[in-house]
C-alpha positions as CSV (number, residue, x, y, z in Angstrom):
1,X,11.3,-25.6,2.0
2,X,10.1,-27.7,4.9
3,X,6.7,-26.4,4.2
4,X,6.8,-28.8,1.4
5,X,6.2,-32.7,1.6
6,X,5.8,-35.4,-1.1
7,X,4.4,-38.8,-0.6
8,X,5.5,-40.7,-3.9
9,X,3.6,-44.0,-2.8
10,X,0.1,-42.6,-3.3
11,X,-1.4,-41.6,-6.3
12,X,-2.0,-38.2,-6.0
13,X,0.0,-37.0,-8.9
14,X,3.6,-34.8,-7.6
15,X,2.2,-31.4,-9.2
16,X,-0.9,-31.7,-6.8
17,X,1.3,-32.1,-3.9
18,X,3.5,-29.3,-4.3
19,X,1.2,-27.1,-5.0
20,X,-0.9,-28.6,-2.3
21,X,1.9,-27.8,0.4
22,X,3.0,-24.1,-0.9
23,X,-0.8,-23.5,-0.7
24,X,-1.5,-24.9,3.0
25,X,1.7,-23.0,3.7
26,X,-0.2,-19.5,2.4
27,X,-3.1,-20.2,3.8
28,X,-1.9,-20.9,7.5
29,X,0.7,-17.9,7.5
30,X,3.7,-19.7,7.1
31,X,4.4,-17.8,4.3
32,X,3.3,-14.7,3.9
33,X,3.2,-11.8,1.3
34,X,6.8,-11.9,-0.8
35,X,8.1,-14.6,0.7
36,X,10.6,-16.3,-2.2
37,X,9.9,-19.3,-2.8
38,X,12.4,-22.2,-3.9
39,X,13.3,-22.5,-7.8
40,X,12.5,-25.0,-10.3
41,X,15.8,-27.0,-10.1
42,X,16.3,-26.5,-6.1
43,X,12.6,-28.4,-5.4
44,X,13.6,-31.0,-7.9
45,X,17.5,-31.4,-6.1
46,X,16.0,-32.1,-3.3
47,X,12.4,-34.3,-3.7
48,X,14.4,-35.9,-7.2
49,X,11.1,-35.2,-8.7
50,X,11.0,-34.0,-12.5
51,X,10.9,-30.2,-13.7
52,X,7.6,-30.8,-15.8
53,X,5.8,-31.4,-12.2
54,X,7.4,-28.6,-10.6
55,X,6.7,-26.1,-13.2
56,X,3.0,-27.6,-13.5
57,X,2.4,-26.6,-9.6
58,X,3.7,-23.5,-10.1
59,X,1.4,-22.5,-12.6
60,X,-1.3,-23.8,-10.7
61,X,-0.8,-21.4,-7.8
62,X,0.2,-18.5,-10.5
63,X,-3.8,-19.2,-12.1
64,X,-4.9,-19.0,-8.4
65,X,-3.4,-16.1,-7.8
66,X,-1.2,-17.4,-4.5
67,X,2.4,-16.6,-6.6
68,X,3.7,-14.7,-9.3
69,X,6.9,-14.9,-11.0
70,X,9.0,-12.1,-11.6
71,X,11.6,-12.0,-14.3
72,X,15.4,-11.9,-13.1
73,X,14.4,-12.3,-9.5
74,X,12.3,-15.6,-8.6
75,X,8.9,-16.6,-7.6
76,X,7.1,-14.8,-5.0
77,X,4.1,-15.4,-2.4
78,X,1.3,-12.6,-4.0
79,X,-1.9,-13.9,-1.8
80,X,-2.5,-10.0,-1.0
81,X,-6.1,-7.9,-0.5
82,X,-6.8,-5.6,-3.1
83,X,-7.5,-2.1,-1.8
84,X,-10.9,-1.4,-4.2
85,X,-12.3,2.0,-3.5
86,X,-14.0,5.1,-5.8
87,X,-11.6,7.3,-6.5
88,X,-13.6,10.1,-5.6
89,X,-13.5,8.9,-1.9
90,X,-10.0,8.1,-1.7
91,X,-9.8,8.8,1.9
92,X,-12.4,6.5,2.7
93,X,-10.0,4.2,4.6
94,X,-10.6,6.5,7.5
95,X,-14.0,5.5,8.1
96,X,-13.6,2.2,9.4
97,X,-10.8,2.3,12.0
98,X,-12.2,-1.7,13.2
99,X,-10.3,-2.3,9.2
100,X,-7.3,-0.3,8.9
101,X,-4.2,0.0,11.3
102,X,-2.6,3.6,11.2
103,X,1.3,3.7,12.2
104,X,2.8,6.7,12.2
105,X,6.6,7.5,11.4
106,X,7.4,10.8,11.7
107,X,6.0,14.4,13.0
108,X,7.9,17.4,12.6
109,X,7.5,21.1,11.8
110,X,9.1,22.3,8.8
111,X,10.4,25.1,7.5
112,X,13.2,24.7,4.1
113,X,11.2,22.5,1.9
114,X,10.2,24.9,-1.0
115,X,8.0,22.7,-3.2
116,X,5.3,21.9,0.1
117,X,5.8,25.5,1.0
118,X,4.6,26.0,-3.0
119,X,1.9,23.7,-3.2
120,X,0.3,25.0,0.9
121,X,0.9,28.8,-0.7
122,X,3.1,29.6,1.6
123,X,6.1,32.3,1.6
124,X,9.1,31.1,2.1
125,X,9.8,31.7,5.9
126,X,6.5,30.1,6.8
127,X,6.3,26.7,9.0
128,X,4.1,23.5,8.1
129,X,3.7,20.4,10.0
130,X,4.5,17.0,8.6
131,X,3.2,13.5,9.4
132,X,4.6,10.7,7.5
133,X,2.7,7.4,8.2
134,X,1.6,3.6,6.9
135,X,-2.1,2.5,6.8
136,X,-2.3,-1.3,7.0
137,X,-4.9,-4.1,6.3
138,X,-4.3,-7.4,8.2
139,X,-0.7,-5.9,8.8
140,X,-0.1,-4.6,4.8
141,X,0.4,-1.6,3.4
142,X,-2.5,-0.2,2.3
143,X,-0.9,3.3,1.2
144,X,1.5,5.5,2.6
145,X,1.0,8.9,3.3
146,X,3.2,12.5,3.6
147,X,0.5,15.2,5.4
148,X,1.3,18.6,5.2
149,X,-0.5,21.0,7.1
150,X,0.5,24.9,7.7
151,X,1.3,26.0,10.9
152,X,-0.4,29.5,11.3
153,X,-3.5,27.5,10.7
154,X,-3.4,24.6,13.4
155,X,-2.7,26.6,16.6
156,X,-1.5,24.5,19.6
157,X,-0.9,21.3,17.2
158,X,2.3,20.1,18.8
159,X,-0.2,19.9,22.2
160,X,-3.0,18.6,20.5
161,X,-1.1,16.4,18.0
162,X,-2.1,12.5,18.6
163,X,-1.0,9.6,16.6
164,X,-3.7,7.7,13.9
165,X,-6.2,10.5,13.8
166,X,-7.0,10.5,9.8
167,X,-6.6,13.7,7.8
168,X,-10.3,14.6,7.6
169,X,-10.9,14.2,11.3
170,X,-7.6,16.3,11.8
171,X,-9.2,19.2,9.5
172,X,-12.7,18.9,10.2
173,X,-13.7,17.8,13.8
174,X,-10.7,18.5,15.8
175,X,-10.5,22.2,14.4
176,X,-13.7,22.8,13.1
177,X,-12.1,23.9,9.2
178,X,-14.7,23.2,6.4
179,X,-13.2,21.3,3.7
180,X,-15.0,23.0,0.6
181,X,-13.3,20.7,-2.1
182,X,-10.5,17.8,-2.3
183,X,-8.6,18.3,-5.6
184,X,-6.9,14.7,-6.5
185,X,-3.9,14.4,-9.6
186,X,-3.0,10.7,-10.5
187,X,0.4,10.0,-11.5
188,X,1.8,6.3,-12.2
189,X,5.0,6.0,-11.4
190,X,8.0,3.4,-10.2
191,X,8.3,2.2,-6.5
192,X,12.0,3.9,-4.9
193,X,13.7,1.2,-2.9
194,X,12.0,3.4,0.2
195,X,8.2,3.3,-0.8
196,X,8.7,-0.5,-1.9
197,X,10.2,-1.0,1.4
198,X,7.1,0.8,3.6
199,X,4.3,-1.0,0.9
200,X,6.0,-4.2,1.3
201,X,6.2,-4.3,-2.2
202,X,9.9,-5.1,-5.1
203,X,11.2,-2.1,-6.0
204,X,10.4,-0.6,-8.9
205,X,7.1,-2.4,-9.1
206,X,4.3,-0.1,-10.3
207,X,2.4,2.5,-8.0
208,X,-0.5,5.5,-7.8
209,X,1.2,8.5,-6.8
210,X,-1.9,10.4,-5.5
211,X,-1.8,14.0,-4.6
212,X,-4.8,15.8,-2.9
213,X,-5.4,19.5,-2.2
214,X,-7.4,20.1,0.6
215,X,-9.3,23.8,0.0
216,X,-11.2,25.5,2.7
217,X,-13.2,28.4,2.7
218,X,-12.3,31.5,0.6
219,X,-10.0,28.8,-1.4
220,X,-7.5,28.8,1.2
221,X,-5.4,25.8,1.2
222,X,-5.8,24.3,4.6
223,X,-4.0,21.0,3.9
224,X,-2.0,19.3,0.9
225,X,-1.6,15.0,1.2
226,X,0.5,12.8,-0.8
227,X,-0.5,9.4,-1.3
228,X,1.7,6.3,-2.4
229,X,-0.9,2.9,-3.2
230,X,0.8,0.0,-4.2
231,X,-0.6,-0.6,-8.1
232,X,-0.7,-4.7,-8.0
233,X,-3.0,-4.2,-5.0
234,X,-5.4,-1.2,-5.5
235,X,-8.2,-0.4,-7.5
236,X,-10.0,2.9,-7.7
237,X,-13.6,3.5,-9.4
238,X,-14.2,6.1,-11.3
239,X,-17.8,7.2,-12.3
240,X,-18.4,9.3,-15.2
241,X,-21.6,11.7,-15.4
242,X,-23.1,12.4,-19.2
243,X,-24.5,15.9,-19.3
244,X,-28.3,15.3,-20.2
């Protein structure tokens, strides 16, 4: 906690100045997103300030928005964008490569996973392709994503596979597929200790399981994506037409 420094012969009250400090501390990066920060009792062991000022700081940052306690575990550094997009474009990300960061994980060409073979309509023999990956904002998770793409319909992918090119760009410009429609299914659900680990998020924490069909012409199923958004930190629009 040497981010923190009190000056008890001015009269800037003590609540000011710790909450000053954590907050110069956010701002300039030396703490960043999760970082724990000290308890109650440890601040006041060491400065031999009172717990009244200590908690009062605390809740200053917590109305700013800069921390958030969580129960059982401590208080955390929350200063985090907020993904904000209509749900209808959900892919939108994509768009503006200057913004978003794309690292992939993993490629690989599967064959023994019967639920993807399922859901690309598959038989049971057939190959699909797999890229896992991480899109990042100012180096945090933004959502990470499982693509799933069958085999007998990319030809030459292995060759023409190169990392960070989006799903759409994948299916529409480098092999010319129409994407007809983009069926999405919403599902909140609890963060494993894996997808809290890759959103930089606490396990368990709340997040938008996202699933999206991607149907080509004559309904084929020329791609299937699943999405993981961290809930604290995405929003998604939705607009409703009335029938006239």
């Amino acid at each position: 906690m040497d981010y923190i420094f009190i000056d008890k012969t001015i009269k800037t009250s003590i609540y000011k100045q710790i909450a000053s400090c954590i907050s110069q501390a956010i701002e300039s990066g030396r703490l960043t997103y999760n970082d724990r920060l000290p308890t109650e009792k440890e601040i006041c062991d060491v400065f031999d300030v009172s717990q009244t000022a200590v908690k009062m700081a605390y809740q200053q940052l917590i109305n700013q928005e800069q921390i958030k306690r969580v129960k059982g575990r401590g208080t955390f550094v929350t200063n985090r964008h907020v993904y904000h997009q209509e749900f209808s474009n959900l892919y939108a990300f994509e768009k503006n490569p200057n913004l978003y960061q794309v690292t992939d994980l993993l490629f690989d060409c599967v064959d023994d996973a019967y639920i993807i073979q399922r859901m690309l309509k598959l038989e049971r023999h057939e190959s699909f392709y797999v890229i896992q990956r991480v899109v990042k904002q100012n180096n945090l998770p933004v959502v990470y994503q499982s693509i799933y793409l069958p085999e007998h319909m990319y030809p030459q992918f292995k060759k023409k596979y190169q990392k960070g090119i989006g799903v759409l760009t994948l299916i529409s410009d480098v092999y010319q597929k129409e994407i007809v429609q983009i069926q999405n299914t919403y599902s909140p659900i609890k963060a494993s200790s894996s997808e809290a680990q890759l959103l930089n998020i606490l396990p368990n924490e709340a997040i938008y399981l996202i699933r999206s069909l991607f149907i080509g012409a004559n309904q084929n199923i020329i791609g299937y994506v699943v999405n993981y958004f961290p809930g604290e930190f995405t929003e998604f629009e939705v607009t409703v037409h009335a029938r006239p």
